[in-house]
C-alpha positions in Angstrom: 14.8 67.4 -30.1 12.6 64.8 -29.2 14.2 62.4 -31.5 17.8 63.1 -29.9 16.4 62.5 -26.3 14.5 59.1 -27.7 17.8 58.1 -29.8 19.8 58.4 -26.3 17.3 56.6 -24.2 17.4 54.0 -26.5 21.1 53.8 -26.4 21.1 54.0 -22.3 18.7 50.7 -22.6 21.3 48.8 -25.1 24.4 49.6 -22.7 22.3 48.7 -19.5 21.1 45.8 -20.8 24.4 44.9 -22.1 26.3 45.4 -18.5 23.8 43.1 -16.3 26.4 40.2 -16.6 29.3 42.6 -14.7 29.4 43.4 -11.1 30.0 47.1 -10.9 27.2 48.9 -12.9 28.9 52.8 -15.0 27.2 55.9 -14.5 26.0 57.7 -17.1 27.6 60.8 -16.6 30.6 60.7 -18.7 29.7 58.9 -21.8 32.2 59.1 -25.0 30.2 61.4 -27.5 31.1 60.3 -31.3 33.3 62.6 -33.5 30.1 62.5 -36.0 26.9 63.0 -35.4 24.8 59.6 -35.6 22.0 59.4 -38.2 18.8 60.5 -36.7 16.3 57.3 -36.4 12.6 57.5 -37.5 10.1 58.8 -34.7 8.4 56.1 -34.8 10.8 53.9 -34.3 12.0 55.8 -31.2 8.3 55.5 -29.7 8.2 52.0 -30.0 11.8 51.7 -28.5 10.5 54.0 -25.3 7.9 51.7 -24.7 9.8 48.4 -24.7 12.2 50.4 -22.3 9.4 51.8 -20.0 7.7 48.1 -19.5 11.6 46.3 -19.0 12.7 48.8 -16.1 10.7 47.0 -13.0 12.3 44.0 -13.7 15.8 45.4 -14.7 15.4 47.0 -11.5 14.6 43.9 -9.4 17.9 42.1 -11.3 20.0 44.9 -9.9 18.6 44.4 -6.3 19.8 40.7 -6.2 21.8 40.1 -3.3 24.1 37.2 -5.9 26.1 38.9 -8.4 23.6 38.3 -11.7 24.5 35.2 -13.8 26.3 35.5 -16.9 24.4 36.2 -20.1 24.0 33.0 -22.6 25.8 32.9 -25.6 22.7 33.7 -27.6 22.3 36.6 -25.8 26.1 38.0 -26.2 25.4 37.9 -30.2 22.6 39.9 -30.3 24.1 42.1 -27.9 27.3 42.0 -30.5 25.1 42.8 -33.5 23.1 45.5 -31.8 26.4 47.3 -30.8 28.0 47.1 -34.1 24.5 48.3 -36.1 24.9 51.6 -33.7 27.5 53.8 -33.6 26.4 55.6 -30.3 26.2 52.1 -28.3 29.4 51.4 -29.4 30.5 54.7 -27.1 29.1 53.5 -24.4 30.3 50.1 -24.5 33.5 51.1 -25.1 33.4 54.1 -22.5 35.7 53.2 -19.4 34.8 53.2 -16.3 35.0 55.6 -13.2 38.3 55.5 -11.3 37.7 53.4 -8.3 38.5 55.7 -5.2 42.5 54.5 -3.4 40.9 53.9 -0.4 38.3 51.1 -1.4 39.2 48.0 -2.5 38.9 46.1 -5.7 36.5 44.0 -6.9 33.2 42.7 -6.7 34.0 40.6 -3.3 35.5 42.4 0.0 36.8 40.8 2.8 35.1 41.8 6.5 37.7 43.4 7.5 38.0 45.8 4.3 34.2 46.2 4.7 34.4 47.4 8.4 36.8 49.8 7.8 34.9 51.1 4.5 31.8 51.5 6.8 33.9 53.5 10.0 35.3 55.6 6.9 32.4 56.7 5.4 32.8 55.4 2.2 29.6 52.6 2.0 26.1 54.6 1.5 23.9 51.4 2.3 24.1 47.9 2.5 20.7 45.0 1.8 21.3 41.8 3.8 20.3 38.3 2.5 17.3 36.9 4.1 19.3 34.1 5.8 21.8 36.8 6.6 25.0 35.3 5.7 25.4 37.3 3.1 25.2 41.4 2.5 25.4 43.7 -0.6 26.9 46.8 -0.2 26.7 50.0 -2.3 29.7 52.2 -2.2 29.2 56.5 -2.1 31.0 55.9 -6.2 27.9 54.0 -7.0 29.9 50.4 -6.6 28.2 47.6 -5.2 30.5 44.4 -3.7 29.2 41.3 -1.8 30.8 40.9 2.1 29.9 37.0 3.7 28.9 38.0 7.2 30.0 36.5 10.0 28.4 35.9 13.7 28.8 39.6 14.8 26.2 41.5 17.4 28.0 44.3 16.9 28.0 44.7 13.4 24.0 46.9 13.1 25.1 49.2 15.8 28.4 50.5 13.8 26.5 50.5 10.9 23.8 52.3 12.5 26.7 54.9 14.0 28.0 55.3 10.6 24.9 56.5 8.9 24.4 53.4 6.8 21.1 52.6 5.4 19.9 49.3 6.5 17.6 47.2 4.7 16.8 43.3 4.6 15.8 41.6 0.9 12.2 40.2 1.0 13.8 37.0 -1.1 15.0 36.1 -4.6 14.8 38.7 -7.3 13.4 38.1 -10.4 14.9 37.1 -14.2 14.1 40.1 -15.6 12.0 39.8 -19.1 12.4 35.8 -19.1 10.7 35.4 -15.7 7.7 37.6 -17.0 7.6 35.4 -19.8 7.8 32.1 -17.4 5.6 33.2 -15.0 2.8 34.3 -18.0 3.8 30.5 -19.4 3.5 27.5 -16.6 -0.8 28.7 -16.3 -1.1 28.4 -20.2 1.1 25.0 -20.3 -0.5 23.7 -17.1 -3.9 23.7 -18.4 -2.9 22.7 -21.9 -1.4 19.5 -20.5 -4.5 18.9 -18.1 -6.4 19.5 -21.0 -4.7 17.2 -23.5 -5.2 14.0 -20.4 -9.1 15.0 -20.4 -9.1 14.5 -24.4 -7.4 11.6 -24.3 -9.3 10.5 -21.6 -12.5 10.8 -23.1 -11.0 9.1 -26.6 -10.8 12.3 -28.2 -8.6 13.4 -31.2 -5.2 13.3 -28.6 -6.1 9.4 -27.4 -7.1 7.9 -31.1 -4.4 5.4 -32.5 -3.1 8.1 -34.5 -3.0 11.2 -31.6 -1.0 12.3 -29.2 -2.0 9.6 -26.9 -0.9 6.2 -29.0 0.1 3.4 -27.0 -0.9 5.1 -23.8 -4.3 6.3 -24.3 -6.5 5.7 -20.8 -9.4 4.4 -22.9 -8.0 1.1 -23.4 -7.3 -2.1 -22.0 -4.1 -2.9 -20.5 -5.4 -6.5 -20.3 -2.6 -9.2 -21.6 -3.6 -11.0 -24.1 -1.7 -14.6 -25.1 -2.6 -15.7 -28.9 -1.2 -19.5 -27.7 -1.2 -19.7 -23.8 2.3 -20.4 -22.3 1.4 -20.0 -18.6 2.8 -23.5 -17.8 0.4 -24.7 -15.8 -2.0 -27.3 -16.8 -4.7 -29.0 -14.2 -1.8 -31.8 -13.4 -0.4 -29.0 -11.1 -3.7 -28.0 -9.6 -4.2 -30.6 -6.8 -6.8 -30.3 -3.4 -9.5 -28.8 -5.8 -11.0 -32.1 -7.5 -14.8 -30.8 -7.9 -13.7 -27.2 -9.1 -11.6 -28.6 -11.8 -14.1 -30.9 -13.0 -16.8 -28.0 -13.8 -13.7 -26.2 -15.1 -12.6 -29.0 -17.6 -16.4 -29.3 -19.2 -15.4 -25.9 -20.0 -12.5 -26.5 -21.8 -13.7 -29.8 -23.3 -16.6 -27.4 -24.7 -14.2 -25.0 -26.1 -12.1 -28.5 -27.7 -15.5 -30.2 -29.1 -18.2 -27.9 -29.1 -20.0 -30.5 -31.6 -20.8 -33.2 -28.8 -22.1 -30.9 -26.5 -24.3 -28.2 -29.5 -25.8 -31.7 -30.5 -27.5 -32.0 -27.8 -28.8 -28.6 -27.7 -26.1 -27.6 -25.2 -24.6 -23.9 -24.6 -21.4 -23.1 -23.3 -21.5 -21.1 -19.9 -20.9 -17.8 -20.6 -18.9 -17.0 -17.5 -17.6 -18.6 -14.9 -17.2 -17.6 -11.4 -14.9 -18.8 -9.1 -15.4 -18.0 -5.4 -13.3 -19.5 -2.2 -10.9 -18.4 0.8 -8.0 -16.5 -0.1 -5.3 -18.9 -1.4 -7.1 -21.0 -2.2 -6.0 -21.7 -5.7 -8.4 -19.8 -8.0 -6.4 -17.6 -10.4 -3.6 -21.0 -10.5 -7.2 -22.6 -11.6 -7.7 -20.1 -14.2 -4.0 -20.7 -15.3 -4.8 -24.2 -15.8 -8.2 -23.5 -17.9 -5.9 -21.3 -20.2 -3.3 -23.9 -20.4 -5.5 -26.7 -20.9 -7.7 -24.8 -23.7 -5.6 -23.7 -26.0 -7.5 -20.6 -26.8 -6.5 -17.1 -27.1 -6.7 -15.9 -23.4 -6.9 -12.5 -22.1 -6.4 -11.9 -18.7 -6.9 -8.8 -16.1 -7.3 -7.4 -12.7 -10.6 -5.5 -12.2 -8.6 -2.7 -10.6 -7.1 -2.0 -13.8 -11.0 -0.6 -14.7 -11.1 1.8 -11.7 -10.0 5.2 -12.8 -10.1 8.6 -12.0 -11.7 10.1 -15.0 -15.2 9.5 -15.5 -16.1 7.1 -18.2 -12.4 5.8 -18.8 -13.3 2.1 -16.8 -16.3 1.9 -19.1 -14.0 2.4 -21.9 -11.6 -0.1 -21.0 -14.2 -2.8 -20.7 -15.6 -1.5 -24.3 -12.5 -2.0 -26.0 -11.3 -5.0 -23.9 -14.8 -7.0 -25.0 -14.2 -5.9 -28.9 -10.7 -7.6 -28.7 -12.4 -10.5 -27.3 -15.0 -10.9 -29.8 -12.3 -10.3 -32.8 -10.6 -13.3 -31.0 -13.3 -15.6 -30.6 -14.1 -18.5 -28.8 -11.3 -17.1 -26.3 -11.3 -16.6 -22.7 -11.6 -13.7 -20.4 -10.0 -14.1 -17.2 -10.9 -11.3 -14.3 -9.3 -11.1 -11.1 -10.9 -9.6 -8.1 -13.8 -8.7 -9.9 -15.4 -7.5 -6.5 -13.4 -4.2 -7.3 -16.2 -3.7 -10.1 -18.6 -5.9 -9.1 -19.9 -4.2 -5.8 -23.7 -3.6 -5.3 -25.0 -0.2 -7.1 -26.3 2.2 -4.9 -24.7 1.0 -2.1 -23.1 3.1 1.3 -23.9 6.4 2.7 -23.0 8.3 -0.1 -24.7 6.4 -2.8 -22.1 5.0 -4.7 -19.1 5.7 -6.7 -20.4 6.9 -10.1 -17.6 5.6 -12.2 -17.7 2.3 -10.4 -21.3 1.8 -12.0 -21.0 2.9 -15.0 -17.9 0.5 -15.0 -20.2 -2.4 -14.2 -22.9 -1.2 -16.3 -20.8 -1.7 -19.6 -19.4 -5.1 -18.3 -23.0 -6.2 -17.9 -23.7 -5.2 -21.3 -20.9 -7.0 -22.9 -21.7 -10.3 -21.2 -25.1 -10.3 -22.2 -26.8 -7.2 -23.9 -28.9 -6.3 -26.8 -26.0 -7.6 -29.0 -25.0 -10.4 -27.1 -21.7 -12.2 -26.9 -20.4 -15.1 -28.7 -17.8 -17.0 -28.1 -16.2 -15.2 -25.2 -15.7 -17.3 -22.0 -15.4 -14.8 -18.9 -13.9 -16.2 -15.5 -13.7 -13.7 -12.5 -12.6 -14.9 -9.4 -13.2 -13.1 -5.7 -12.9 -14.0 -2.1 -15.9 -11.4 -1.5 -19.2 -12.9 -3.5 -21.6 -11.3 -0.6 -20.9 -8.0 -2.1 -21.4 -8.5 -5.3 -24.4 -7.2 -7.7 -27.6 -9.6 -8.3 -27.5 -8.6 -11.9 -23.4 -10.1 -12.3 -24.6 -13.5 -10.7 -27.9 -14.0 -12.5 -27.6 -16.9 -15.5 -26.7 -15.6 -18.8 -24.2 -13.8 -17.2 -22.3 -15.9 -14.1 -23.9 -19.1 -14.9 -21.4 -20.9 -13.0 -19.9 -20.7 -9.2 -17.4 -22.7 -8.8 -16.5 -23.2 -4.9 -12.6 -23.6 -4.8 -13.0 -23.8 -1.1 -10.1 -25.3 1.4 -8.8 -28.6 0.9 -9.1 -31.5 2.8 -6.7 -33.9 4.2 -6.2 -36.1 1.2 -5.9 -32.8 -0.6 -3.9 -32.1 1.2 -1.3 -34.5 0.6 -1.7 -34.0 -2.7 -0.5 -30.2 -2.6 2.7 -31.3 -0.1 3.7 -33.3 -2.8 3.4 -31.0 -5.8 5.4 -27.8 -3.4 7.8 -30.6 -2.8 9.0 -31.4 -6.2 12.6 -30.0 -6.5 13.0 -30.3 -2.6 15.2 -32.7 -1.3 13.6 -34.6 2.0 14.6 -36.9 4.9 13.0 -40.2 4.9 10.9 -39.3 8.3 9.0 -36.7 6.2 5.6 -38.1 6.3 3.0 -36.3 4.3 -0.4 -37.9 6.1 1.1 -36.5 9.8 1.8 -33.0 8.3 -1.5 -33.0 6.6 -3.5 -33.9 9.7 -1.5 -31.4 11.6 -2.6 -28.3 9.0 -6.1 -28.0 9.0 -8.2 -25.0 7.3 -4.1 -24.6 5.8 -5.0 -23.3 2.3 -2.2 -24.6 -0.6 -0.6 -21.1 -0.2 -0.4 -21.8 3.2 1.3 -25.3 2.5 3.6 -24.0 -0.3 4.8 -21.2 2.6 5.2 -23.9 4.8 7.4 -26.3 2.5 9.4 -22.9 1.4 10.0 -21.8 5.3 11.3 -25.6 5.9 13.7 -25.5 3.2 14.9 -22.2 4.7 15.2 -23.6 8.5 17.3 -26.7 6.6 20.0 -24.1 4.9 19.9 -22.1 7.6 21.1 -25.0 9.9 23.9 -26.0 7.0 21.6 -29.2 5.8 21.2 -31.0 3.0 17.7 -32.1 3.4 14.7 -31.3 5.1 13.6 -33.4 7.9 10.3 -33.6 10.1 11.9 -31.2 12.4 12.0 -28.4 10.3 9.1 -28.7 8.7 7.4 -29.1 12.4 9.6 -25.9 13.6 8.2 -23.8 10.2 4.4 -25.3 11.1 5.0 -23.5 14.7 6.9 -20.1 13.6 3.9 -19.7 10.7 1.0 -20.5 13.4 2.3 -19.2 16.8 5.5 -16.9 15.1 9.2 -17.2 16.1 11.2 -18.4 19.0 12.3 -15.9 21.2 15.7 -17.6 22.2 17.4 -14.5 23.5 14.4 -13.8 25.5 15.5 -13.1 29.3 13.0 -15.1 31.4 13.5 -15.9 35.0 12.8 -18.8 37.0 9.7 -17.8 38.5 8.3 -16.1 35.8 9.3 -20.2 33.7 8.0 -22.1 36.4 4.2 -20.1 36.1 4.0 -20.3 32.8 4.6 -24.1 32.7 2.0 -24.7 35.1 -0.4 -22.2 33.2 0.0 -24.4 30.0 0.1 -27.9 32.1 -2.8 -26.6 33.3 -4.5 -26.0 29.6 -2.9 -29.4 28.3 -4.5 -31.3 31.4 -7.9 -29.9 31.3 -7.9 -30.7 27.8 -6.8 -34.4 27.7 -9.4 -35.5 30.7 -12.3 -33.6 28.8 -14.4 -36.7 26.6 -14.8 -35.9 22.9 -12.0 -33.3 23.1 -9.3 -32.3 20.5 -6.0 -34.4 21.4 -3.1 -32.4 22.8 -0.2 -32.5 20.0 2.0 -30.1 21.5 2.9 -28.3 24.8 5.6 -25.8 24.7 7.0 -22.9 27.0 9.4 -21.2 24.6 7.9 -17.6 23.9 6.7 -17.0 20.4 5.1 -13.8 19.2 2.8 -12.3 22.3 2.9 -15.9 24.0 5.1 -16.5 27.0 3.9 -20.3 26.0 1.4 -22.2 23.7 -0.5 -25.8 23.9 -1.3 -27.2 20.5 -4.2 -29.3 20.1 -5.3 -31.4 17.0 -8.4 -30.2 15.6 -10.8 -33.0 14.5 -10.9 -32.6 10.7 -14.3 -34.1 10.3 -16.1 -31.0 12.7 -13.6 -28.5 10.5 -14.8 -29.5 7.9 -18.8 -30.0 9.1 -18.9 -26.8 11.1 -20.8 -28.6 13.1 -20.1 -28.2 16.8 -22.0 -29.5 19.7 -23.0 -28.0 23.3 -21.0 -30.4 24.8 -17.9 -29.3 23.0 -18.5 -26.0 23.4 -18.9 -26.1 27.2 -15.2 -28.4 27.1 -13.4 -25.5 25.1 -14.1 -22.8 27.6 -12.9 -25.2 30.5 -9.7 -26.0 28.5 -9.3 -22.1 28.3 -10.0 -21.4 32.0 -8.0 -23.8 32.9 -4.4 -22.0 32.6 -5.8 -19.6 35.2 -6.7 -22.5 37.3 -3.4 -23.6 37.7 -2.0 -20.5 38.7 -4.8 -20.4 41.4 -4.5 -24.0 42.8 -0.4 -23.7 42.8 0.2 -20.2 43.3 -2.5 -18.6 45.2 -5.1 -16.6 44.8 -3.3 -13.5 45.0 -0.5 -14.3 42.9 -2.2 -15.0 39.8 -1.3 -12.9 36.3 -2.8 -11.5 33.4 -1.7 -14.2 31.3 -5.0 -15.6 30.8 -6.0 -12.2 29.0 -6.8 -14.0 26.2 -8.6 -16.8 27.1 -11.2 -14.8 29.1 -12.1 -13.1 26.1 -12.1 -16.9 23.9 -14.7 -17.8 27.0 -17.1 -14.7 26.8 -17.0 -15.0 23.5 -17.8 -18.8 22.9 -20.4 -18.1 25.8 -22.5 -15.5 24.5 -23.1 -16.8 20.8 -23.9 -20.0 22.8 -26.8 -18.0 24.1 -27.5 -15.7 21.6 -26.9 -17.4 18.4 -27.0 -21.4 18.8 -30.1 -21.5 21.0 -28.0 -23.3 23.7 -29.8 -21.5 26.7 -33.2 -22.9 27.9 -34.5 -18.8 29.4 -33.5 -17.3 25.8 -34.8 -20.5 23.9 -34.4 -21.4 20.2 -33.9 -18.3 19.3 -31.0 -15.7 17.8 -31.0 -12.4 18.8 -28.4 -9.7 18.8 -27.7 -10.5 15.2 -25.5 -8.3 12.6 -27.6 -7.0 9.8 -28.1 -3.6 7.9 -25.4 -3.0 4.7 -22.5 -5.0 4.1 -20.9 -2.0 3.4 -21.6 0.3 6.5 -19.1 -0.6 9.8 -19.8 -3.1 11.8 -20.7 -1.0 14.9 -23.3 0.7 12.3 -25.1 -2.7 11.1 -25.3 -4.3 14.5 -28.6 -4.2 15.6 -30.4 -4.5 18.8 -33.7 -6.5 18.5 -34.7 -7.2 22.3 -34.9 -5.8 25.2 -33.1 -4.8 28.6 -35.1 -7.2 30.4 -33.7 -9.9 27.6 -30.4 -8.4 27.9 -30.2 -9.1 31.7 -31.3 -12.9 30.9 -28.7 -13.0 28.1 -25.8 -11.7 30.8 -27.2 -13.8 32.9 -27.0 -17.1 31.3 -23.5 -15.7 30.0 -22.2 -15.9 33.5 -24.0 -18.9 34.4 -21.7 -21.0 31.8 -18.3 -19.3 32.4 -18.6 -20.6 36.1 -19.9 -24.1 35.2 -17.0 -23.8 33.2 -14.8 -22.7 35.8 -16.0 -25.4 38.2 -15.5 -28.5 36.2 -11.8 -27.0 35.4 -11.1 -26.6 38.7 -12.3 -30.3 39.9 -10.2 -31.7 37.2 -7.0 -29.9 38.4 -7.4 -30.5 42.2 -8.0 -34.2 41.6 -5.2 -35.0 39.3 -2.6 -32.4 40.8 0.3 -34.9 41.2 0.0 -34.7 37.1 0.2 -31.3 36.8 3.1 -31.4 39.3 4.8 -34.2 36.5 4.3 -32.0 33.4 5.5 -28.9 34.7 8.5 -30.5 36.1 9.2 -31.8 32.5 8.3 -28.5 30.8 10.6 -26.5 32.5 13.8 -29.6 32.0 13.3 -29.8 28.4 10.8 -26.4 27.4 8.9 -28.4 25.1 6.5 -32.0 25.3 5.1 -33.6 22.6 2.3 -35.5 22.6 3.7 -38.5 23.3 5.3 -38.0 26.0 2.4 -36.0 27.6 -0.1 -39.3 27.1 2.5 -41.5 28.8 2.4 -39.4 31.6 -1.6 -40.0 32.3 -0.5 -43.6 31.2 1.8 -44.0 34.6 -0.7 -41.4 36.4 -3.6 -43.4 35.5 -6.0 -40.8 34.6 -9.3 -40.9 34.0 -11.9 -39.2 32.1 -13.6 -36.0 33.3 -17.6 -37.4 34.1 -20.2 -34.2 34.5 
């Protein structure tokens, strides 16, 4: 008997199972018995049937809650269904059992219209219905047993004649399960999930998954994605390096020792075993390091030092392991290392004591440059913009034994990079390289190479076919001050102010003795700037860094002398803030004239105030104050003391030559912009003279 009830349950399961892809689910009350009786199945088998059944309702269940009509089953699945019916005689009943009338006053089908569903409901036909969480959709389930999907629309009436009728309500919770295959899913993504997280940690640490023969191969974290150039093509040789004379003569002894190491070993010489090259940003030092691979003819690896820095621990060390052995299997070769700084930092440095993978990182590359087992024949050149913050041990000899300064060029250097970015350009016969070069100083040759590119565009753009002086002076002002603001709606008043603000700049500045010579005046807004004065820097002090009190005390009276203007023409009380920006140039050059360049006779020859502490901490952190109040009200003092001498000598300068400033005004606002020609011919006819203290 037992058997008989397990033989039937198991049959219920097959036809259930079986019937999940249909919309209307038969009752079990009128199944088709067989004409024979089936062959009893073993007990034991019926047990173990009864259990799979007993663990597959919950989700069966869930299935037949969905609020969609349940996909259809794959074609895998219809076989086995196909085979299991055909192996039993009593599923093959139930399969082939038809199903209950449907009632003549219900409709058909799986989908009802709104209207057939109200009329079901007021009827009494529709036992509950389950709404969709978003509620544009419901399931109902007829008083037969059938179920039909109804789309809902915007109706506030619809719960109360539900709730009239007797209809149980209820809201789904959200999407139902997949039965058996979601179990088996949901039990799978942990186990995968930490099998692929632990597959990256073996390859990570080089382990049987990273080796040249595991699962890692070509992309195994451990090693070097340097690129590496048996015969170096990079097509540039120290013909195209120009500005950087002195940095490419410690560079070719390097290459010359690497060509004939026998003139330099008889002397007892070494090669250097690294090579450091330090300067401003664009400055040239990785198109140097081009040119040493060019010129050498060695196999040359090159790499950024960011391509160390990992997240797993030990991996950067790795890469510089296996980056190294390459080397040394190439030898002599060269080792090039951009932005080593990334690496290179001081250990044990910040608040939190340092990034652990970092130092290991540099530990192994200061092992490989010079250990216990040295290193032959590998050349290494890094190259940074940051050689404060690098580590004592990288700089020491026998490691960096070289720092090249590839520093900015200067005006014959100048002239020299113009003409190499030129080559391929086609120019007007006014170009003049020596005026462009004095005009661009502290211009780096990526600076100049932008500034030959953005005159070639100004020359298309106004349908040219070369490049004349013009553009290339228009690209010098849209790099320095940014564009024109043509469009820019500017009244009268607002035009006339600011051309007596910068007359009143450009004056100041030409009376002043041992002054920078005004190259420029222009009232055209650019960037921020309703209007900007462009003065010629000396190149000599650029280049010195030398500056002296008396040229000090002349800049902050060219700066105060916008405000001036407006003060002497306009009033007192119809000034602007358009000398924001010079007031904070003036405090500024004022208090490091006190507190930094012993300009101040109560504070003496000495600096105070000075920034110290870690390069690494902020700068509000590392500032540090080493005096007193009572010094600080001497510093303040003197502060003010030379913004109003300042102020003074701008204002005697403007009152006595006013029939000037009247002049260039007049001229800025005709034509919006005076060169410096024509400004020098106005003191000419004026006849100006110097500014005497």
């Amino acid at each position: 008997m037992a058997a008989s009830k397990a033989h039937l349950l198991l049959s219920s399961s097959l036809h259930t199972t079986h019937l999940r892809s249909t919309p209307s689910f038969p009752t079990m009350q009128t199944p088709l018995l067989p004409s024979r009786p089936p062959k009893p199945i073993p007990l034991s088998k019926t047990l173990a049937a009864t259990t799979l059944l007993l663990s597959s309702l919950s989700p069966l269940a869930l299935a037949a809650d969905d609020i969609a009509p349940p996909p259809p089953p794959s074609p895998a699945a219809a076989q086995l269904d196909e085979a299991v019916t055909l192996a039993n005689p009593f599923a093959q009943s139930l399969v082939t059992a038809p199903e209950p009338q449907a009632s003549s006053d219900l409709p058909d089908g799986s989908q009802w219209r709104y209207s057939e569903f109200l009329n079901a409901v007021k009827k009494g036909k529709v036992e509950r219905v389950r709404f969709s969480k978003d509620g544009v959709m419901l399931q109902l389930t007829a008083v037969d047993g059938r179920r039909a999907n109804v789309v809902v629309p915007n109706d506030p009436d619809l719960i109360d004649i539900l709730a009239m009728s007797g209809v149980d309500i209820s809201v789904a919770d959200g999407e139902g399960g997949n039965g058996l295959l979601g179990i088996i899913g949901n039990l799978l993504f942990p186990f995968l999930a930490f099998a692929g997280l632990f597959l990256l940690f073996r390859r990570a640490q080089g382990g049987p998954g990273g080796g040249p023969g595991g699962l890692g191969g070509p992309m195994d974290f451990g090693r070097s994605k340097s690129k590496f150039q048996e015969v170096p093509e990079t097509g540039v040789t120290f013909a195209d390096v120009a500005g950087a004379d002195q940095a490419k003569l410690e560079l070719q002894e390097v290459v010359d020792f690497l060509k004939n190491p026998d003139k330099y070993t008889a002397l007892g010489a070494k090669i250097p075993k690294g090579c450091l090259l330090v300067g401003p940003p664009g400055t040239g030092k990785t198109l140097l390091a081009r040119a040493v691979a060019g010129e050498a003819g060695v196999p040359f690896f090159s790499c950024a030092a960011s391509e160390f820095v990992e997240l797993f621990v030990g991996v950067g060390a790795s890469r510089v392991r296996d980056l190294f052995e390459k080397a040394k299997a190439k030898a002599p070769c060269i080792v090039f290392i951009d932005e080593i700084d990334a690496v290179g930092r001081q250990r044990g440095a910040g608040l939190g004591g340092g990034n652990d993978e970092r130092e290991q990182t540099i530990n192994q590359l200061l092992t490989e440059m010079d250990g216990f087992s040295g290193n032959s024949g590998v050349i290494v050149l890094g190259a940074t913009n940051r050689p404060d913050v690098l580590d004592a041990a990288l700089l020491r000899p026998g490691r960096f034994d070289r720092q090249v300064t590839v520093d900015r060029p200067d005006v014959a250097g100048r002239v020299k990079i113009l003409q190499v970015h030129s080559r391929g350009k086609a120019l007007a016969k006014d170009v003049d390289f020596e005026k462009i070069a004095r005009r661009t100083p502290g211009f780096t040759g990526a600076d100049l190479q932008n500034l030959m590119n953005e005159a070639a565009i100004f020359a298309a753009r106004r349908d040219l076919k070369e490049i004349s002086k013009d553009e290339i002076s228009d690209a010098l002002e849209r790099i320095i001050a940014g564009p024109e603001k043509k469009n820019a709606v500017v009244s009268d008043e607002k035009k006339k102010l600011v051309a007596y603000h910068e007359a009143g700049h450009a004056l100041v500045g030409a009376l002043m003795p041992e002054y920078d010579p005004v190259a420029k005046i222009s009232i055209i807004p650019r960037g921020q700037a309703g209007g900007l004065t462009f003065f010629a820097p000396s190149e000599e002090r650029l280049e010195s860094g030398l500056y002296s009190k008396s040229y000090l005390e002349n800049q902050m009276a060219v700066a105060l002398g916008g405000r001036v203007a407006e003060e002497v023409i306009f009033g007192e009380e119809n000034v602007t803030t358009g000398a924001s920006n010079d007031f904070m140039q003036v405090s500024r050059v004022a208090r490091q004239m006190v507190e930094r360049f012993g300009f101040s006779k109560k504070i003496g020859q000495i600096a105070i105030g000075g920034p110290g502490g870690n390069p690494f901490l902020g700068q509000q952190m590392s500032s540090q104050k080493d005096y007193s109040m009572a010094t600080a009200d001497v510093v303040d003092a003197e502060v003010r003391e030379l913004v109003e001498k300042a102020y003074s000598r701008a204002k005697q300068i403007i009152t006595t030559h006013t029939d000037i400033l009247h002049k260039l005004a007049q001229l800025l606002i005709e034509k919006e912009t005076v060169d410096g020609e024509e400004f020098m011919s106005l003191f000419i006819d004026g006849k100006a003279e110097l500014f005497i203290a």
